[in-house]
C-alpha positions in Angstrom: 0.0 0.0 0.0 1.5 3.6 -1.2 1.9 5.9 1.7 -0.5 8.9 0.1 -3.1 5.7 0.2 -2.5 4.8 3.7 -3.1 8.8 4.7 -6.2 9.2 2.5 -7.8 6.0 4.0 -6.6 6.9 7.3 -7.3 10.8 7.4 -11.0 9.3 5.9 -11.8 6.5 8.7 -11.0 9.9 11.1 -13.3 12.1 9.3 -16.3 9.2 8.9 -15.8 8.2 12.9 -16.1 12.3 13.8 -19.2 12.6 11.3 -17.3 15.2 9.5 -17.9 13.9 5.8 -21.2 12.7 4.4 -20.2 9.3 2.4 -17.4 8.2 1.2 -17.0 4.5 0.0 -14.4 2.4 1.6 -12.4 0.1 -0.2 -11.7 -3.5 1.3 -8.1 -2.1 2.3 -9.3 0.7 3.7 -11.9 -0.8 6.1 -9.2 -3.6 7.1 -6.4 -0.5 7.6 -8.9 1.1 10.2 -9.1 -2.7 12.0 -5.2 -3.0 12.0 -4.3 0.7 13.4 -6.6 0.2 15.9 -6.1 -3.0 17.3 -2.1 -3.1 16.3 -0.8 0.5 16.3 2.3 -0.1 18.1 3.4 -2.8 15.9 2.2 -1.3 12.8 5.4 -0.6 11.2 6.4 -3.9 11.3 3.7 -5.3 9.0 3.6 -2.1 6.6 6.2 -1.7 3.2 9.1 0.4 5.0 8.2 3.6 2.9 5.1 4.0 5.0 7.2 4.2 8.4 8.1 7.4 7.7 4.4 9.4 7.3 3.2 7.5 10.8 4.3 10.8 12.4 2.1 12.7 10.2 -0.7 9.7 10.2 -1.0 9.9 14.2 -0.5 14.0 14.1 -4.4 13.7 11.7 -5.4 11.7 14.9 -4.4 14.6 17.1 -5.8 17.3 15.2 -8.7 15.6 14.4 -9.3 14.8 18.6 -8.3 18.7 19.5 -11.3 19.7 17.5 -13.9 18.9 20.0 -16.3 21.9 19.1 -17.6 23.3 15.6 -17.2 20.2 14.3 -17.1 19.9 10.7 -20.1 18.7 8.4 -18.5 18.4 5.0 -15.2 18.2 3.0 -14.5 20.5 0.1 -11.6 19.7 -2.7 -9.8 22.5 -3.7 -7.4 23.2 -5.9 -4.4 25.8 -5.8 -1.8 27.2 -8.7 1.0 28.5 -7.9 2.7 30.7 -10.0 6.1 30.0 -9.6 8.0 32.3 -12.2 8.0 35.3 -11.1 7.7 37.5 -8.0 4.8 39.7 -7.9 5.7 41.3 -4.4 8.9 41.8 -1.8 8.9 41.9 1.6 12.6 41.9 3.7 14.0 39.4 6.2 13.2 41.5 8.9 9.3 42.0 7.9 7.8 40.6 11.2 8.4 44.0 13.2 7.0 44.3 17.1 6.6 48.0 18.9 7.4 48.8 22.7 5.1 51.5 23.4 5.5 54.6 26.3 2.1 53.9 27.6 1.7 54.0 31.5 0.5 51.5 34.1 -2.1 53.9 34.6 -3.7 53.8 30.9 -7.1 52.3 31.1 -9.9 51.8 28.5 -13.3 50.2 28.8 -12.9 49.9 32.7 -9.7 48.0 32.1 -6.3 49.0 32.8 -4.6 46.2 30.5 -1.3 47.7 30.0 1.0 47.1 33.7 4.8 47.4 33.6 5.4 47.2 29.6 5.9 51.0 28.9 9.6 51.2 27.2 10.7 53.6 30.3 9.4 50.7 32.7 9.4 47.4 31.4 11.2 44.6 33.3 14.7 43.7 30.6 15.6 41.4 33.3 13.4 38.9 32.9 14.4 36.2 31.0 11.4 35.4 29.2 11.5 38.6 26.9 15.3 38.5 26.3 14.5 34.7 24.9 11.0 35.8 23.5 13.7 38.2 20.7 16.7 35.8 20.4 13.9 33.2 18.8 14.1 35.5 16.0 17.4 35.8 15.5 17.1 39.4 14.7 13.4 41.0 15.9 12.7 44.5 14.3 11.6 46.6 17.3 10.1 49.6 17.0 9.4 52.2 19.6 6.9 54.4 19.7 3.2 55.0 20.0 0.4 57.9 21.0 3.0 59.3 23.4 5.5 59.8 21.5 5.4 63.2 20.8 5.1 63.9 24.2 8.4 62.5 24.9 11.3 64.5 25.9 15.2 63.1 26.3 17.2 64.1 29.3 20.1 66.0 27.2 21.9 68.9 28.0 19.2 70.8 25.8 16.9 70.3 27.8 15.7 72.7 29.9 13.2 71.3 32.4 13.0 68.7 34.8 12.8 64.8 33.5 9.7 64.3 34.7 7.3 60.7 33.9 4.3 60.6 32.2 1.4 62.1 34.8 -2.5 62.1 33.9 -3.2 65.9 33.1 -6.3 67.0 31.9 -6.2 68.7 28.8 -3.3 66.7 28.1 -2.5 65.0 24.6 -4.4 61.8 25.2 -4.9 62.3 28.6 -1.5 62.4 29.7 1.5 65.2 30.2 4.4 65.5 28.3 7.0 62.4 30.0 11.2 62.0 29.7 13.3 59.4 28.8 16.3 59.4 31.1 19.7 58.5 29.2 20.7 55.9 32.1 17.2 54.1 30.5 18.7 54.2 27.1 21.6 53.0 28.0 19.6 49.9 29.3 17.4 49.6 26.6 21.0 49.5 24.0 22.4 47.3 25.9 19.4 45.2 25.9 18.8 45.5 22.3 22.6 44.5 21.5 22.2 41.2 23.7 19.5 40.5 22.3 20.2 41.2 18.9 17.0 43.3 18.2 16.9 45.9 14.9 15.6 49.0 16.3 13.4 52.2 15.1 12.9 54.7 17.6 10.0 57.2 17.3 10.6 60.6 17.7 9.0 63.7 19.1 7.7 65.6 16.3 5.5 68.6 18.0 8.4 69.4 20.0 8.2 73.1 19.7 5.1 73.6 17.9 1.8 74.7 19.1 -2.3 73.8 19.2 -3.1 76.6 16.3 -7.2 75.1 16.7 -8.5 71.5 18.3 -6.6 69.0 16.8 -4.6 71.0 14.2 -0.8 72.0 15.2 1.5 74.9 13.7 4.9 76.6 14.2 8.3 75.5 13.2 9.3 71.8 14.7 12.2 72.2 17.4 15.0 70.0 16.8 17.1 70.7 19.3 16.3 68.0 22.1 16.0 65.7 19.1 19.9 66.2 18.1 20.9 66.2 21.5 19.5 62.5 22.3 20.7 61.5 18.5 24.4 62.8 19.3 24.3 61.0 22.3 23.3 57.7 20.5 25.8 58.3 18.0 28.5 59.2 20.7 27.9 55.9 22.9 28.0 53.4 19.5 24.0 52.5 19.8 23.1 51.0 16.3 20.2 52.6 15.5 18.6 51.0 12.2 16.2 53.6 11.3 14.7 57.1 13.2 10.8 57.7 12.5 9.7 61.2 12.6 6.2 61.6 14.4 3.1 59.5 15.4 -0.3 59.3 14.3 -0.2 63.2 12.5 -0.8 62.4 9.2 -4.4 63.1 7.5 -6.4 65.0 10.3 -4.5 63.5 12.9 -5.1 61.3 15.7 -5.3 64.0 19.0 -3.2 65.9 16.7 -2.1 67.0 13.1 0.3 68.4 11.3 0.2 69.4 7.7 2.1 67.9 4.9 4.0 70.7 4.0 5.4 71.2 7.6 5.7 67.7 7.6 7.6 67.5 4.5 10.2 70.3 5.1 10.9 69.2 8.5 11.6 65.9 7.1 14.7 67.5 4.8 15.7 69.3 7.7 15.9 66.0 9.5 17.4 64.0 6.7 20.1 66.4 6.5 20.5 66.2 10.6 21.3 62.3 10.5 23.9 62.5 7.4 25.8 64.8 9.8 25.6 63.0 13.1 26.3 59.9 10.8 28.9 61.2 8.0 31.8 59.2 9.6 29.7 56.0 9.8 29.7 53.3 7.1 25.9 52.5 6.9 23.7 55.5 7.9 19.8 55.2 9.6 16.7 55.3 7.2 14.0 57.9 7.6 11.0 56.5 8.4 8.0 59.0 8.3 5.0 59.6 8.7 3.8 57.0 11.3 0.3 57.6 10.5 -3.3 56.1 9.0 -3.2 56.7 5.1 -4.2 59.5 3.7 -4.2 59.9 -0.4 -3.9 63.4 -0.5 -1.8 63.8 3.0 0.7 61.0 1.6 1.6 62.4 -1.6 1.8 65.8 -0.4 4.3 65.1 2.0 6.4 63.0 -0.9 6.3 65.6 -3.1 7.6 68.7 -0.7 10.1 66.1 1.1 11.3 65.6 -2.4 13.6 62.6 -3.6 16.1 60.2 -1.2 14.3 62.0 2.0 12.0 59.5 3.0 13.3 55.8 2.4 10.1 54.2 4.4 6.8 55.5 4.4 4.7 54.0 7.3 1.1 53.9 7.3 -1.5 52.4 10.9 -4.1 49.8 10.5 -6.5 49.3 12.8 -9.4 47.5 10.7 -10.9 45.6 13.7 -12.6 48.8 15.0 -12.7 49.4 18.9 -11.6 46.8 21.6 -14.7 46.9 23.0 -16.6 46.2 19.4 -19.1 43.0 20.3 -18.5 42.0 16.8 -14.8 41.3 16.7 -15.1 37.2 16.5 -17.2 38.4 13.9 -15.1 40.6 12.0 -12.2 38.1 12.3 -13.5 35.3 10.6 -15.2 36.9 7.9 -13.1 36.7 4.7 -15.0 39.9 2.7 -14.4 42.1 5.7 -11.1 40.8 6.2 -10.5 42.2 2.4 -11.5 45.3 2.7 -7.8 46.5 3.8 -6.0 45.0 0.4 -7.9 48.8 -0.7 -5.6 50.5 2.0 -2.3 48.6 0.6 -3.2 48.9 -2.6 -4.2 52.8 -2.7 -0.4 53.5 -0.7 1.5 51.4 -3.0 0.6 53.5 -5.9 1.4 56.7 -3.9 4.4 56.4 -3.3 5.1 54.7 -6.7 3.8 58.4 -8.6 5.0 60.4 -5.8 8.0 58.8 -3.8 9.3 55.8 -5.8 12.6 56.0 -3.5 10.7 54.9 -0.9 9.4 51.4 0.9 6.3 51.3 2.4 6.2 49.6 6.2 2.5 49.0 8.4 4.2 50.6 11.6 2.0 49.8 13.8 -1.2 47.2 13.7 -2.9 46.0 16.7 -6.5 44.9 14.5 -8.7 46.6 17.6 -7.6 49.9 18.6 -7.5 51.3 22.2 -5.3 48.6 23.8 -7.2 45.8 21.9 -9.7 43.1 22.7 -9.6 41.3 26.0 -10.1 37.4 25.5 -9.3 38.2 21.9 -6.6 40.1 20.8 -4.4 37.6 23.5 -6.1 34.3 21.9 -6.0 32.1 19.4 -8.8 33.5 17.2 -7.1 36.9 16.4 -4.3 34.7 14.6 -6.5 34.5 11.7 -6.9 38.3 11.5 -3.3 38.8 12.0 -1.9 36.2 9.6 -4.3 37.3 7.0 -3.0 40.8 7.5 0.5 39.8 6.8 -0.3 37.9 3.8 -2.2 40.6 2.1 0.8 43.0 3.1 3.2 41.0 2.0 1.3 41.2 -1.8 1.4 45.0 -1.6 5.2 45.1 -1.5 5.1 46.0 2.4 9.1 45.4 3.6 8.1 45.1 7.4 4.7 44.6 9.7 5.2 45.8 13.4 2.9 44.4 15.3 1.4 46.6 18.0 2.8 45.3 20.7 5.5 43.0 21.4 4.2 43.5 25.4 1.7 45.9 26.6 -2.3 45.9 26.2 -4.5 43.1 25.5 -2.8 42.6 21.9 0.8 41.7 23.1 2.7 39.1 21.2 3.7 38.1 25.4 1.5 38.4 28.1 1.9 41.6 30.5 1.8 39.9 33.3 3.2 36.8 32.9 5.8 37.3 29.8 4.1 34.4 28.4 4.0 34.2 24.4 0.4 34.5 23.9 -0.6 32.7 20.4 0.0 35.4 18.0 3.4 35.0 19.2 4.1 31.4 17.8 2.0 33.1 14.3 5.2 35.3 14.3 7.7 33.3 14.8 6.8 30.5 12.4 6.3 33.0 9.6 9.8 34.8 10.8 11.4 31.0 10.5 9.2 29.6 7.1 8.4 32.4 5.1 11.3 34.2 2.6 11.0 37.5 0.7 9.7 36.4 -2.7 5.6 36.6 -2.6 4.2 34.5 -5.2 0.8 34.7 -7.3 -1.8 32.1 -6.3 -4.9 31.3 -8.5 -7.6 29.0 -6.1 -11.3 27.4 -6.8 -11.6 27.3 -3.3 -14.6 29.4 -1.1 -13.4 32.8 0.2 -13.0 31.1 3.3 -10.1 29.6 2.7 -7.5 32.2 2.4 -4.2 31.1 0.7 -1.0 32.6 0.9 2.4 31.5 -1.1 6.2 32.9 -0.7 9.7 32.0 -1.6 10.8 29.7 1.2 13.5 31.3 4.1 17.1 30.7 3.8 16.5 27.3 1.5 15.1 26.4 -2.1 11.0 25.6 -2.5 8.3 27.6 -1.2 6.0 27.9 1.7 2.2 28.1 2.0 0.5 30.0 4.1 -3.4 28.6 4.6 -6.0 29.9 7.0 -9.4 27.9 7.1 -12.4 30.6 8.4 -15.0 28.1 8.0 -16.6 26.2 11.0 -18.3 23.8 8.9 -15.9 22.8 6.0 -12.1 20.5 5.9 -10.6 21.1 2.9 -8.8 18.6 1.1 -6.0 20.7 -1.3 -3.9 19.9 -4.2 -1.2 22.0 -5.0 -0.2 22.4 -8.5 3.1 24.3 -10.3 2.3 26.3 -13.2 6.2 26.6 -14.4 5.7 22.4 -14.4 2.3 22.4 -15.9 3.8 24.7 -18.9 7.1 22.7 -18.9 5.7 19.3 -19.4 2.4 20.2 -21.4 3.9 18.9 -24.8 5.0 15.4 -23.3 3.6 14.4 -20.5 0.6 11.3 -20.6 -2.9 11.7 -20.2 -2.3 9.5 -16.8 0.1 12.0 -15.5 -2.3 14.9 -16.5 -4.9 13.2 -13.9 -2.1 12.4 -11.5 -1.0 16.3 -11.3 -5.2 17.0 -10.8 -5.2 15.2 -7.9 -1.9 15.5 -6.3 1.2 17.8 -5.3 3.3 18.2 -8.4 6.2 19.9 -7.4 9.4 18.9 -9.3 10.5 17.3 -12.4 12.4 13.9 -11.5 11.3 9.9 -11.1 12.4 10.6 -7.0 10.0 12.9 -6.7 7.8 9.8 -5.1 10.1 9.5 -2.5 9.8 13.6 -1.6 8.2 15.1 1.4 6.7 18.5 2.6 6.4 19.8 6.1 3.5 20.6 8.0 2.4 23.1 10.7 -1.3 22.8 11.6 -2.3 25.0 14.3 -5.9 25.1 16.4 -6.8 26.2 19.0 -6.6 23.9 22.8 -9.7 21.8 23.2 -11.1 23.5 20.2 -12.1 26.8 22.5 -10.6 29.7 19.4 -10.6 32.4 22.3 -8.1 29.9 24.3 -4.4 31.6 24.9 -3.0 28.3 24.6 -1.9 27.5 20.7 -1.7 23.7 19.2 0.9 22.6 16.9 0.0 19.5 14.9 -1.2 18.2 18.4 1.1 19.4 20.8 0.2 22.6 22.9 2.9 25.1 22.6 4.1 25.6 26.0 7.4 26.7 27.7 9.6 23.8 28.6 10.9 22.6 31.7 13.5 25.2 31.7 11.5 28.1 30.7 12.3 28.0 27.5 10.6 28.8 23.7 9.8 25.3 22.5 10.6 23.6 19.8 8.0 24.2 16.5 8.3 20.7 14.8 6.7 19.7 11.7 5.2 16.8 10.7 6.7 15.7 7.4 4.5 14.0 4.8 5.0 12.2 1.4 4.9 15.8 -0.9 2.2 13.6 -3.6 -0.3 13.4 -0.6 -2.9 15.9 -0.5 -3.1 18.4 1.9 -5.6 18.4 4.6 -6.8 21.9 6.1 -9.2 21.5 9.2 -12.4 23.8 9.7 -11.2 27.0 12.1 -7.5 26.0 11.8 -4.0 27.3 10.1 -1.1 25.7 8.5 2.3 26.6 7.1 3.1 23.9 4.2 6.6 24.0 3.3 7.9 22.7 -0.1 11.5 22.0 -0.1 11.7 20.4 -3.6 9.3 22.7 -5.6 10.5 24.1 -8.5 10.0 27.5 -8.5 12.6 29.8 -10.6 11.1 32.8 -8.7 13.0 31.8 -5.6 16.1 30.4 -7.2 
C-alpha cells in the first residue's frame, strides 16, 4: 500500500468516525487498515512496506488534530485546488518584515474599565526577565520599534533640555490624557544594551511637536524644534547605539489622531531632518533610514508630503491599521472570521502602494504599527488564538502590496501583546510570528484558487533554503478542505509530453518537481488550532502538541510533521497551517 493511500484512507476513517464527511466508499483495504491501526498500532510498522514508516508521524499528528477539534465540528469536506505561479515575483517583503513596537504607555492607561497595559511602557518594562530577552533571540534578529500615542510627548534628558525629566502624569487637557514624560539616558543606555544582547533591529519614534503649538482643536503649527532631538541622536551616536532607522512623528498624518500636522510642515521638516542624521552619521559606514509619517493613510496627505520632502528624504513610508474597530466592538469574532471584511484593507495597501510609486518611488512602504482593535485591543481576543486568523491574514495581504516590514502593536503591553503583560508568556499570535519569521522568505508568489473565500491562501519563496511555503487559513466552522497544490512553471514545462495519466495524476496531487524521486519527496506541515477546540483559548496547538514553555523556561521547539509531498493536503475547519515545499520548482525563488 503507497503511503499517500495509507493517509487518504486513514485521514478518511478519522473524518467518517467524527461525522465530518457525508459518504465516502471504503475500499476492502481501507476498512481492514482502520481494523489494523486500531487493534495493532504499536506494531504497525512492522507489518507495513518500510516507505510507510516514515508518514506515521504525520498519520497519528491527523489523529491529534482531528481529537483537539472537539467543538464546531465539521459537516463536509470540500476539494480545492491551488496554482502557484512560480515564475516570477509579484511582491517583496525583507528578512526582517515581522516587526513588534514597545510603546510609552503608562500603568495607569485604562480603556473600557480596564487598565490592560501594567509594567510594559519602554521607560518601565522589566529587561531582566528572561522570558523577553528569549521571546527576541527566537528571532534571531526582531525588528523593534518604539513608539506610539506618546511619543510626541516624549522628551530626552540632554543637556538641551531645559526642564525637569519628569514621567508621564494624567493631566487633563493633556495629549491623550496624559503630560508631556522623559526618557532618562541611564534608561537608554539599558534599553541599548538590551537590544545588543538580544540582537534586536531597532526604530525609535521621535518627538515631532516638540516646539510647535495647538493653532485650533486637533490641528498644530509653528516651526518643529529639533534641538532636544539632536541632542538625544548625538548622544546615540556618541555611545555606538546602532540605530537602524529614526521615525519622525506618530499618528499626525491626515487629520491627525489627537493631533495633526500638515504635509508641507511635515515634508520640510523631514529634509531638515534627513540632513540632521547624514551629519551625526557622516563618519559611519551605513547610515539610519527615515521613516516618516507613522500615521493612518491619507491619499492626499501622503503624496503631499512625498512631493515637498522631495527625492532620497524618505526611504520608508509608514502607514496604521486598525481595521478591527474598537476593543470593546461585540462584533470582533465576527469581523475576524469573515473573509469579505477581512479584504477590505487589500484597498488600503493597494491605494499606498501606488502613492508612493507616482509620488515617492525612492521609498518602501512599512505597516508601523497594527494592533487589529484599537484602544489597547480586545480582551479574551486580541491575546487568543482567534485573532491569529486576522493577524496572519493581514501579513499575507501586506506582503502582496510590497510591504518590507509589519510591526505588530505590541511585542508586550495591552491586551494585543505578542507576550503576556503579566506573565511574559507568548500569547498565540506569538508562535503566528515566529513561524512565519522562521518559514516564510522574501519572494511573494501569485496564487490562483477554486476554493470558497473562506479559505484564504497565501504563497512565498521559502527562508534561507530552495522551495516555497504556503500559508493557509481555514475561516469556515463547517468545511475541511482537502487541497492539491499544483506548479504552473511544471504544468507549462511538461504540457507537450507528459501522458494523459500523468495529467490526472497532477489534478489530484502535489506536483512539485520534475524527477522519477519525486515519489520518495516530502513536505512539512504546521497545523495549528486552537486547545480543546475553544478559538478564544491563549494556549496554541501545533499538529497536536500545545505550545508551551519547557521545563527550563524555554521557547519550544515548533516541529513539523513531514508528509509524502504527492499526498494531498488536509486543512481542518477554524485551523491554520504553514506547508513548506523543499523540492518545488520555483525559478522565482532560485
Amino acid at each position: 500500500m503507497s503511503v499517500s493511500k495509507f493517509n487518504d484512507c486513514f485521514l478518511m476513517w478519522i473524518l467518517i468516525s467524527r461525522n465530518q464527511v457525508g459518504h465516502f466508499r471504503f475500499s476492502f483495504s481501507c476498512t481492514l487498515l482502520k481494523f489494523m491501526v486500531v487493534k495493532f498500532l504499536n506494531i504497525f510498522c512492522y507489518v507495513l512496506p518500510a516507505a510507510v514508516c516514515p508518514s506515521m508521524g504525520y498519520t497519528m499528528s491527523l489523529l491529534f488534530l482531528s481529537a483537539s477539534l472537539s467543538v464546531n465540528l465539521a459537516q463536509e469536506v470540500s476539494h480545492a485546488t491551488i496554482v502557484v505561479h512560480s515564475s516570477t515575483p509579484i511582491a517583496e517583503t525583507d528578512d526582517s518584515f515581522i516587526c513588534a513596537t514597545l510603546d510609552w504607555w503608562p500603568h495607569d492607561k485604562c480603556n473600557y474599565n480596564q487598565c490592560p497595559w501594567g509594567y510594559s511602557s519602554v521607560i518601565n518594562l522589566d529587561l531582566s526577565h528572561p522570558l523577553l530577552g528569549k521571546a527576541i533571540q527566537a528571532f534571531g534578529h526582531l525588528r523593534i520599534r518604539i513608539g506610539g500615542s506618546l511619543q510626541d510627548q516624549v522628551l530626552y534628558d540632554v543637556e538641551s533640555l531645559k526642564s525637569p525629566c519628569h514621567p508621564f502624569r494624567k493631566e487633563k487637557g493633556g495629549l491623550f490624557g496624559f503630560s508631556k514624560g522623559c526618557l532618562h539616558m541611564n534608561r537608554w543606555d539599558e534599553l541599548n544594551h538590551f537590544f545588543s544582547r538580544t540582537g534586536a533591529i531597532v526604530t525609535f519614534g521621535l518627538n515631532a511637536l516638540h516646539g510647535r503649538h495647538r493653532i485650533r482643536k486637533g490641528v498644530w503649527g509653528g516651526a518643529w524644534d529639533p534641538s532636544n532631538a539632536v541632542g538625544f541622536m548625538n548622544y546615540t551616536v556618541s555611545k555606538g547605539y546602532k540605530i537602524d532607522s529614526w521615525e519622525f512623528g506618530n499618528e499626525l498624518s491626515g487629520s491627525g489622531v489627537g493631533a495633526s500636522v500638515s504635509a508641507e510642515l511635515y515634508g520640510s521638516d523631514l529634509i531638515n531632518l534627513k540632513e540632521i542624521i547624514n551629519d551625526l552619521y557622516k563618519d559611519t559606514d551605513i547610515k539610519p533610514s527615515l521613516v516618516a509619517p507613522g500615521g493612518f493613510f491619507d491619499k492626499q496627505w501622503f503624496a503631499k508630503l512625498l512631493q515637498v520632502s522631495g527625492p532620497d528624504v524618505v526611504n520608508i513610508v509608514t502607514h496604521h491599521i486598525y481595521n478591527l474597530g474598537p476593543g470593546n466592538d461585540p462584533n470582533l469574532v465576527k469581523k475576524i472570521l469573515d473573509p469579505h471584511y477581512l479584504s477590505k484593507i487589500e484597498e488600503t495597501f493597494s491605494n499606498l502602494e501606488r502613492t508612493i510609486k507616482q509620488n515617492g518611488p525612492w521609498a518602501s512602504a512599512w505597516v508601523g504599527e497594527s494592533g487589529g482593535a484599537y484602544n489597547s485591543g480586545g480582551r479574551r481576543i486580541s491575546n487568543s488564538f482567534i485573532n491569529s486568523f486576522w493577524y496572519l491574514d493581514q501579513l499575507g495581504i501586506a506582503s502582496m502590496y510590497n510591504t518590507r516590514a509589519y510591526c505588530r502593536q505590541t511585542l508586550i503591553g495591552g491586551n494585543y501583546g505578542l507576550l503576556d503583560t503579566a506573565t511574559f508568556v507568548p500569547n498565540p499570535d506569538y508562535y503566528s510570528a515566529l513561524l512565519w519569521h522562521r518559514l516564510i522568505g522574501k519572494g511573494v508568489l501569485a496564487i490562483h484558487t477554486d476554493a470558497s473565500p473562506f479559505l484564504r491562501s497565501y504563497a512565498h519563496c521559502s527562508k534561507g533554503r530552495p522551495g516555497i511555503a504556503l500559508l493557509l487559513i481555514n475561516l469556515s466552522n463547517q468545511t475541511n478542505y482537502i487541497i492539491s497544490i499544483q506548479n504552473d512553471w511544471n504544468l507549462l514545462v511538461r504540457k507537450n509530453f507528459e501522458t494523459p495519466f500523468m495529467r490526472g495524476l497532477k489534478r489530484s496531487v502535489s506536483w512539485v518537481g520534475s524527477e522519477a524521486s519525486d515519489e520518495t519527496l516530502t513536505r512539512e506541515e504546521y497545523h495549528l488550532t486552537p486547545q480543546e477546540g475553544h478559538l478564544q483559548s491563549q494556549t496554541m496547538v501545533l499538529n497536536g502538541i500545545p505550545l508551551e514553555l519547557t521545563e527550563d523556561g524555554n521557547i519550544p521547539q515548533l516541529d513539523p510533521v513531514h508528509v509524502e509531498v504527492k499526498s494531498p493536503i488536509y486543512i481542518n475547519s477554524l485551523s491554520i497551517s504553514f506547508i513548506v515545499f523543499p523540492n518545488f520548482d520555483a525559478p522565482a525563488c532560485a
